[in-house]
N, C-alpha and C positions, 0 to 999 in steps of 0.2 A: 196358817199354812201359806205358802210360800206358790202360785200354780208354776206349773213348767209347763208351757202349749206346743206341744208339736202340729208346727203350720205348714202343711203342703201343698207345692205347688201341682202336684199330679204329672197331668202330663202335656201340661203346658208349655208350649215350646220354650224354651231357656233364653232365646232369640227376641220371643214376643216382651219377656219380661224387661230383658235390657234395653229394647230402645224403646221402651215405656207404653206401650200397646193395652197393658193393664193395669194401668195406673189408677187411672179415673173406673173404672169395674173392680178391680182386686183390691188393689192396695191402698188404696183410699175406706174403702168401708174397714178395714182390718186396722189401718190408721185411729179412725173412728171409736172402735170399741178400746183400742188402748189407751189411749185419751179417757175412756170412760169409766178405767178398772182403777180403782182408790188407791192403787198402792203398785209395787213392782212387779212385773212380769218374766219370768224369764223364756222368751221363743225358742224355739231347735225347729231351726228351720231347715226344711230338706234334708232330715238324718239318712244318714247311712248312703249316702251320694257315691259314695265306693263302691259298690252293689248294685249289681244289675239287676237286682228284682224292684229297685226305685224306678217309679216311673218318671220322675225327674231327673235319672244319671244319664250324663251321657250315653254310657255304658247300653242302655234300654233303647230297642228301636221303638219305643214311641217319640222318642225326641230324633227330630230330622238330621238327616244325615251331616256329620261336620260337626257335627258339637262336639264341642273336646273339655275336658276339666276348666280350663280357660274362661271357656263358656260360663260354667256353674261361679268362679270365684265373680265374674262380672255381673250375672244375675245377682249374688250375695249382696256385693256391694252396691246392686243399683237400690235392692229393697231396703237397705240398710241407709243410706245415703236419704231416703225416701222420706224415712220415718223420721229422720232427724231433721229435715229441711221444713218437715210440717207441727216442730215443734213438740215429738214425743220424747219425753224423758223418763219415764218409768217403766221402760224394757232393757232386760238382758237379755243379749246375744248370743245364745248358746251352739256350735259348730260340734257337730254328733256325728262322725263315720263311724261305721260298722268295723269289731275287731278283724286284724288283717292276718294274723301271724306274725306282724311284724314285716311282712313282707314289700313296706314301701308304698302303697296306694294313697297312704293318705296326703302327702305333702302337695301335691300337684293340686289341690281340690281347696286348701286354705286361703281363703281372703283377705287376711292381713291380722296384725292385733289390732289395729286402730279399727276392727270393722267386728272383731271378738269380744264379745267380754270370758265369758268362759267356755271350755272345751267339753265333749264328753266321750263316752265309747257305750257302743250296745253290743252286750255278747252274752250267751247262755252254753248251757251245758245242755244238749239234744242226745247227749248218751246214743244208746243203740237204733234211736228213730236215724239219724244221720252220721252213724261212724263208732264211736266208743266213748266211754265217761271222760271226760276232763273235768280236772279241776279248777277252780276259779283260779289261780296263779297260769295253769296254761290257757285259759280263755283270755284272761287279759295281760299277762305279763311281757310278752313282747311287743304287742300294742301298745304296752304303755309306754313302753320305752322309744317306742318311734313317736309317740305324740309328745314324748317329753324335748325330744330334737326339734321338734318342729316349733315346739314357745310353750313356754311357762303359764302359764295360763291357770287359772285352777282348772281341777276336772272334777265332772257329774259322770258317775256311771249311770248315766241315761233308762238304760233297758239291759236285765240279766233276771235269770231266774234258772232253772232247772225241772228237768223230768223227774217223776217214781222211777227208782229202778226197775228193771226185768228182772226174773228170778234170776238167771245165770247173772245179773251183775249182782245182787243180793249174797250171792251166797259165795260173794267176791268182797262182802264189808262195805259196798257203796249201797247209799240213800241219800234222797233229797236230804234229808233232815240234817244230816254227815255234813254234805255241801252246802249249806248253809251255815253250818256252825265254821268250816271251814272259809267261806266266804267273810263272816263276820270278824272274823282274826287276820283274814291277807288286807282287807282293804287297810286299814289303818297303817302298814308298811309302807300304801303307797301315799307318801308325803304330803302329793299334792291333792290327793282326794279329798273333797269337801263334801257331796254328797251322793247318796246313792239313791235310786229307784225301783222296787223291785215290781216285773212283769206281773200285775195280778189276774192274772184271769186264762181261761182256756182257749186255744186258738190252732186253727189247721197249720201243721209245718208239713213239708215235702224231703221227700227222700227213699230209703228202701222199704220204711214201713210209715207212709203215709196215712196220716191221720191225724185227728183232732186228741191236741192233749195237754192237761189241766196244769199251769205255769203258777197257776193261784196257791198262795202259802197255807191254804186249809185243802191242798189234795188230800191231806193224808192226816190222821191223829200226830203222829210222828213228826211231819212236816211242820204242823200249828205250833206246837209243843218246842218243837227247834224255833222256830219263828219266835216269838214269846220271848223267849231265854237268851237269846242270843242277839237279837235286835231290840224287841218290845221293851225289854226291861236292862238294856247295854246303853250306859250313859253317850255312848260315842255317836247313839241312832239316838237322836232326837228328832226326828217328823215333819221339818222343816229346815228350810237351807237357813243355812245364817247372813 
């Protein structure tokens, strides 16, 4: 297997990182352990930077007043620039925003191809905890289409997974299990998808019915059952990136 490390900065000023304040504390021991890992790495650093629940986006008042997208593509590029100046070569560069609708946020926030290797998107189906069931073509299909403007890049679906339905969406024909088998048939349409990651495990989301709830592909007998059939044993899902 192939790891993909999501490295964050928190809530580090964006400012400290560019004129190099945490070179010699941060990014030197992280240098360090790359160096150390036998084989390639791929980073997603600072996902979802389009999203103010990031404590690294601009967007987030924990980052000081004035930071602007700007900000984050110069952070990109200083850590990036960083790693290659001290002689690391067996990381990929993975750039990860949060799906938009399509509605444009992502391009301001891109650091360049020469600073990309490849792209990704994180988007789930929150169903009735946050709004209504979508399907994996409306969670990612305009996103993808604005990340397809922005560079060719391959893409990693990063982070997506789905909720149990409610009874009232139940006795409407949707399940996880559904949306899985459905997820497993949209992604290959999109051309440049190379690999995908699916969210395992249970975790608090916010909205009208807040609460902690279970993203992992054994929620349900149903759910494993689709998982199995449709990834586990689907030649397209092999377990590792290529």
């Amino acid at each position: 297997l192939t790891p993909l490390v999501s490295l964050g900065s928190d809530d580090t000023a964006l400012t400290a990182i560019v004129d190099g304040s945490e070179d010699a504390t941060t990014l030197a021991p992280a240098v360090a352990l790359a160096k150390s890992y036998p084989g390639t790495l791929y980073i997603r650093l600072d996902w979802e930077m389009n999203g103010s629940w990031a404590p690294y986006s601009p967007l987030n008042s924990a980052q000081p007043v004035g930071e602007t997208p700007a900000t984050f593509v110069a952070m990109w590029q200083h850590v990036v620039n960083y790693f290659r100046t001290a002689g690391v070569s067996n990381v990929k560069w993975v750039w990860a925003p949060n799906v938009d609708g399509g509605t444009g946020t992502m391009a301001a926030y891109y650091p360049g191809d020469p600073y990309v290797d490849d792209v990704a998107l994180d988007g789930y189906n929150y169903a009735y905890y946050q709004g209504s069931w979508v399907t994996p073509q409306q969670v990612f299909g305009a996103s993808y289409v604005e990340l397809e403007s922005i560079t060719h890049k391959p893409v990693i679906i990063a982070e997506t997974s789905s909720v149990e339905a409610s009874s009232a969406e139940t006795s409407q024909g949707l399940s996880k299990a559904l949306w899985m088998q459905q997820l497993s048939a949209y992604l290959p349409t999109l051309t440049n998808v190379k690999a995908v990651c699916w969210f395992d495990q249970p975790t608090p989301i916010s909205g009208s019915n807040s609460q902690n709830v279970d993203f992992s592909v054994n929620s349900s007998s149903a759910s494993l059952a689709s998982w199995e059939k449709y990834f586990v044993n689907n030649p397209n899902y092999q377990g590792a990136l290529p």
